[in-house]
N, C-alpha and C positions, 0 to 999 in steps of 0.2 A: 570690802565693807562700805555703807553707806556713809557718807559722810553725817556726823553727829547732829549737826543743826536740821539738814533734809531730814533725816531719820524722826529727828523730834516734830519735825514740821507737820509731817506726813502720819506722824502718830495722832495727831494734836487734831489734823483735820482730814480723816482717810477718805472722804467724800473727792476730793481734789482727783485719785486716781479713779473713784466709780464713774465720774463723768467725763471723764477722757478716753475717748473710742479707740483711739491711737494705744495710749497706754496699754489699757485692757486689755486689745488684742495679743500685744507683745506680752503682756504675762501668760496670757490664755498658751501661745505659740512656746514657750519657753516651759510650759506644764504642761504638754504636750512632747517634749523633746525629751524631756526628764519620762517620760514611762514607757519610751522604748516604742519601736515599729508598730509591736503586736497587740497594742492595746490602743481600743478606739474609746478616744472621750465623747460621749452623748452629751453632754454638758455643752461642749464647744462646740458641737453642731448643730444643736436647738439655738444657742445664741448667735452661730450666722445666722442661722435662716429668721430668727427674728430682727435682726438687725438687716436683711435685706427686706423684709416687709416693712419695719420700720420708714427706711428711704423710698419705699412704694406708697406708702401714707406720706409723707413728707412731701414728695412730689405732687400725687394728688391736693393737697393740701394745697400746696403753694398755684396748682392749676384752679381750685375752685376760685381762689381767691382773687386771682388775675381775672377771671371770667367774670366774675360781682364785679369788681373795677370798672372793669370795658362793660356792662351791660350797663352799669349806672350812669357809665360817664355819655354813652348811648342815648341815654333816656333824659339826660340833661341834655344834651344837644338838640334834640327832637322838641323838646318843649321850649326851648328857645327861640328856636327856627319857628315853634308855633304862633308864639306871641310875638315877633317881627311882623309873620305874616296877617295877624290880627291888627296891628296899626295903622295902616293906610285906610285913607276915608274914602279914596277915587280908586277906581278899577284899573288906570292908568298907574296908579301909582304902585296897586298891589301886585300889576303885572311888574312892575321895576322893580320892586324889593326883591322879589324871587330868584335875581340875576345877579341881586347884588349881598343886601345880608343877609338873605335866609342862605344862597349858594357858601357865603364866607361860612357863615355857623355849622352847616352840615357838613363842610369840606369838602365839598365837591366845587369842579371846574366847570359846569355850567348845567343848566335847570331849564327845560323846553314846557312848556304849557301845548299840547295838541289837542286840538278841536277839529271833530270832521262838521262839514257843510255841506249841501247839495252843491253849492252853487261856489268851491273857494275861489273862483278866481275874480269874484264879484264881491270878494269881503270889506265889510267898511274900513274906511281912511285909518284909522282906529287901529285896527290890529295891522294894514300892512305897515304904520310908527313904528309898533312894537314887534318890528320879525323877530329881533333878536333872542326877544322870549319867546312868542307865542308861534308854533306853525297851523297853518290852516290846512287840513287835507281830506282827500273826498271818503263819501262811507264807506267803511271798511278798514281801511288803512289801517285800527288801533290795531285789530282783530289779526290783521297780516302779520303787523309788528311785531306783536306779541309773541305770536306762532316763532318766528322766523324763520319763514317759511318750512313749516313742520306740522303736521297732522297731530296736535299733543292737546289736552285738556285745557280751557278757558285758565290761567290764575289770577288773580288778583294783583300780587306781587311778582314780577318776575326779576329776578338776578342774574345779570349773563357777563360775561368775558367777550369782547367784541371788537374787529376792526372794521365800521360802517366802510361799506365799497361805495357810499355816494355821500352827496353833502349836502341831500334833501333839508334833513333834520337837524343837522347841526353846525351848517354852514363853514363859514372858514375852519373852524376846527374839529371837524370830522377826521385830520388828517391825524388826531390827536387823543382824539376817547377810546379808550382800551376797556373801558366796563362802564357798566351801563345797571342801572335800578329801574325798571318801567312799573307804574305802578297805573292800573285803570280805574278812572272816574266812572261815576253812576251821575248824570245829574238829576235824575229823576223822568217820570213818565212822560213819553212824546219826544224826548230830547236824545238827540246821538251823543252815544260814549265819547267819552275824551281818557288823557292820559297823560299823567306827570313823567317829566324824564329829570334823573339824575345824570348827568356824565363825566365821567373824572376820568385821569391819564394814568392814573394805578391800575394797571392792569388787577391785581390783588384787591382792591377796593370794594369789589361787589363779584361775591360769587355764589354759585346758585346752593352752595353750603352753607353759607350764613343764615342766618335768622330773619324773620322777614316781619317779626311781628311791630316792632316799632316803626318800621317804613306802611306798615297797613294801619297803624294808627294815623300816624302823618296823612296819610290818603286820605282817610275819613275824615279829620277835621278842612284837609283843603276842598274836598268837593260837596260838604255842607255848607264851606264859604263863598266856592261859585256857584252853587245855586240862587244866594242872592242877591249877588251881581247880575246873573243871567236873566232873574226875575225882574 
């Protein structure tokens, strides 16, 4: 027998056992033992299989929501990183923020500014200061990169997993970026393409599965802003 108080407790608030999953089933299981082999309860089998949709929703649930999380917390990052990069008054200086708190905000390990020239080995005082952001490289080069070396359509944004076999582009620590974000510049007409590099040592950091729309925004607003540097 139940003890008296449980008994009164459980009369008093019978809601206590409909919301316990654990419970329920154990009745379900024990009113199922009581009617013998030969009889199948419909009852208890509509209620697993809602209770396994249930946890199919549940899970969904908890993935949509992790996904809002990370796409907002994404889209804060990106607008941060914007208006760093909108601060500096000198092109010298916008070239250094990029290395320093736009790379902190976005969390990446370092950020390359590429420019092709007819002429790179002839580039002003100016940008060989700043290798560390910017590399200079002859026509074509975005177009290679991009590729890697692969016959595949122009994108915009590119997403890859990478160990660079030289240390053209990112010098001492080539030995060290495992993925990589390429994103291409347009500067406008008469002028050769350039291209933003992201590079971090997460291999997982940037892969061609991810979403690319907030990095194509970032792009748009940086190569409106060196157009009027360039100008």
């Amino acid at each position: 027998m139940i003890e008296p108080d449980l008994r009164d407790r459980l009369l008093a608030e019978p809601e206590l056992l409909l919301e316990d999953r654990d419970v329920m089933n154990a009745l379900i299981a024990a009113n199922e033992r009581t009617m013998g082999n030969n009889i199948v309860d419909l009852r208890g089998i509509a209620m697993e299989r809602l209770e396994a949709r249930l946890d199919r929703l549940e899970d969904t649930h908890r993935s949509v929501i992790a996904a809002a999380y990370e796409n907002l917390a994404g889209t804060n990052q990106v607008h941060r990183a914007i208006l760093q990069m909108l601060d500096p008054l000198s092109f010298e200086d916008f070239l250094k923020t990029l290395n320093t708190e736009v790379a902190a905000t976005l969390r990446v390990d370092c950020i390359r500014l590429v420019l092709e020239s007819v002429q790179p080995e002839d580039s002003p005082a100016l940008l060989r200061k700043l290798g560390d952001v910017l590399y200079v490289a002859e026509p074509g080069f975005v177009a290679d990169y991009l590729a890697g070396g692969r016959n595949v359509p122009m994108r915009p944004v590119v997403l890859r997993q990478v160990a660079p076999d030289n240390d053209s582009l990112y010098g001492d620590r080539s030995g060290w970026i495992r993925s990589e974000a390429l994103m291409r510049l347009d500067f406008g007409k008469g002028r050769l393409p350039g291209m933003l590099v992201l590079g971090a040592e997460d291999p997982h950091q940037f892969k061609p599965t991810h979403g690319t729309d907030l990095l194509a925004f970032f792009a748009g607003v940086f190569e409106r802003t060196m157009r009027r540097w360039l100008s």
